[in-house]
matplotlib code that plots the C-alpha trace (Angstrom):
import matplotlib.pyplot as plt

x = [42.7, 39.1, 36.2, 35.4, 31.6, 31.4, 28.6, 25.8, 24.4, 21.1, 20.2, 16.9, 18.0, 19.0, 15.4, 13.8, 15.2, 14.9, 10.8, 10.1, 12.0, 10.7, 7.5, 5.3, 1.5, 0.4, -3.4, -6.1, -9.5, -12.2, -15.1, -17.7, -20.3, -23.2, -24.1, -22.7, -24.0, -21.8, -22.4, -19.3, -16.5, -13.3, -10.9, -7.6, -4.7, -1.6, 1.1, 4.2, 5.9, 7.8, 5.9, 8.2, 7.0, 3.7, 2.8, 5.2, 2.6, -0.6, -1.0, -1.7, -5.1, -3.5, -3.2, -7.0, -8.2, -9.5, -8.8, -5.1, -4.5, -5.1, -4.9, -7.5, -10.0, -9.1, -10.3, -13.4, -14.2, -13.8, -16.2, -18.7, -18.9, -19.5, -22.1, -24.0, -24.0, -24.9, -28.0, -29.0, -29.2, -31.3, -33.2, -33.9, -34.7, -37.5, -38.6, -39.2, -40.6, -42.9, -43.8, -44.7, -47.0, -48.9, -48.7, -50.4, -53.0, -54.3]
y = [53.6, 52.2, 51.7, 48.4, 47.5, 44.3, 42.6, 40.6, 38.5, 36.7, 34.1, 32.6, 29.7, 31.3, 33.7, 30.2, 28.5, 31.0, 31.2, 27.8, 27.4, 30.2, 30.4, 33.3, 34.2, 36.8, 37.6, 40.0, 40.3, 41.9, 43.5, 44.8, 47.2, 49.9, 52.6, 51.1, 47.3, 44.9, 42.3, 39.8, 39.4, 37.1, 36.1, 35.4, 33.9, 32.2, 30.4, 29.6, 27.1, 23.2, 20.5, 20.3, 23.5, 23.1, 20.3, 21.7, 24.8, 22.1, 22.3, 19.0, 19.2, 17.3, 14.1, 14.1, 15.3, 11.8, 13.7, 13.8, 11.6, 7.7, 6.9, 9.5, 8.1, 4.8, 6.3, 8.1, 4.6, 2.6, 5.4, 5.0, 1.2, 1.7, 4.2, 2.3, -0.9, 1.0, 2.0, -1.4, -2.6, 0.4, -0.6, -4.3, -3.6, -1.0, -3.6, -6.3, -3.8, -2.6, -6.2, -7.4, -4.3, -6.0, -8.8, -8.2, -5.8, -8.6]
z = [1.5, 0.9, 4.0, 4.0, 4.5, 6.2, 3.5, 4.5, 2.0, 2.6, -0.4, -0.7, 0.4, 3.6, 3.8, 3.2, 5.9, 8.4, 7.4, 7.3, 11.1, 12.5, 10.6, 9.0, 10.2, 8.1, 9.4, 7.8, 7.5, 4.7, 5.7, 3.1, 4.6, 3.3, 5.5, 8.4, 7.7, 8.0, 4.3, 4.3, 6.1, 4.8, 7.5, 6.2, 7.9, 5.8, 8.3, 6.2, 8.0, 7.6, 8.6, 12.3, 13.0, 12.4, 13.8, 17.7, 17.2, 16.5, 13.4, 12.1, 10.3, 7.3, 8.8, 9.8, 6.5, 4.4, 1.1, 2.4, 4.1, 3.6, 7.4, 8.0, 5.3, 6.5, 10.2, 8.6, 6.9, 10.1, 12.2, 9.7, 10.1, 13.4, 13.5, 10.5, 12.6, 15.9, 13.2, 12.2, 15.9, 16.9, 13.6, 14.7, 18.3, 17.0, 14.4, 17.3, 19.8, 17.3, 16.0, 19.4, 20.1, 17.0, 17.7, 21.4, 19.7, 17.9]

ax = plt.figure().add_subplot(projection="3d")
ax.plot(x, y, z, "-o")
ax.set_aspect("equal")
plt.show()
């Protein structure tokens, strides 16, 4: 009589669901030095996750990114506006302050 192994088969599939709900962080960093001087140092970190997941932890820099997302270009676009109008009054007010500072000179 043969010993039976209970078998536990994990698929990708199954690995891949498990990651992507539980989520990966895989952290490292690179340091390049002469005689104890530190040159460059890379900082890695890689966070395999779904989207769900990322966004519960607060990571959500995607959706504020203008070159991936249209609503934050569309955001970007509608901050600019503002700021260059803000400019032109603050233009035109320092145009008539200093135009009536010549024109009392005279």
């Amino acid at each position: 009589m043969g010993v039976e192994h209970p078998v536990q088969s994990n698929t990708i599939v199954d690995v891949l669901e498990k990651v992507l709900d539980k989520g990966v962080v895989v952290a490292g960093d690179i340091r390049v030095g002469i005689a104890d001087v530190e040159l460059l140092t890379i900082k890695i970190r890689l966070i395999v996750s779904s989207v769900d997941k990322a966004k519960e932890i607060g990571m959500d820099w995607w959706e504020n990114d203008p070159y991936l997302s249209s609503k934050a270009a569309d955001q970007n676009t509608k901050a600019l506006e503002e700021e260059n109008k803000k400019l032109h009054e603050r233009l035109e007010q320092l145009e008539r302050k200093l135009e009536s500072q010549s024109v009392e000179t005279r």
